[in-house]
C-alpha positions in Angstrom: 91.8 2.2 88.5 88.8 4.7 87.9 91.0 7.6 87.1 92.8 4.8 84.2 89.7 3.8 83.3 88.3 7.4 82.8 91.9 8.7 80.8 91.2 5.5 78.6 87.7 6.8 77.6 89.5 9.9 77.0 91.8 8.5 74.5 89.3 6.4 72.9 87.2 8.9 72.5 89.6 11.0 70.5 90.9 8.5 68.9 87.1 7.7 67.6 86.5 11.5 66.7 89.8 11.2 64.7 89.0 8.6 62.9 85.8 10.1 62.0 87.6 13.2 60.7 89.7 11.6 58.8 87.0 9.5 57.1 84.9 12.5 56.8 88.2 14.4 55.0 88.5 11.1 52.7 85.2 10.9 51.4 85.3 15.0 50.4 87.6 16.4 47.5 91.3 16.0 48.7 91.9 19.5 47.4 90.4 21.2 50.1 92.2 20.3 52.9 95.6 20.8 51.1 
């Protein structure tokens, strides 16, 4: 169960960073990441 819980962090974690990314592309001009 500690290795699952530890690959869930994991996953959550890049899931959060994503997020953040993404958000972080939205609020800047479209343009540059195209």
């Amino acid at each position: 169960y500690q290795r699952m819980k530890k690959a869930i962090d994991i996953v959550t974690g890049l899931f959060m960073i994503a997020f953040g990314l993404r958000l972080l592309v939205g609020l800047l001009p479209t343009g540059v990441f195209h």
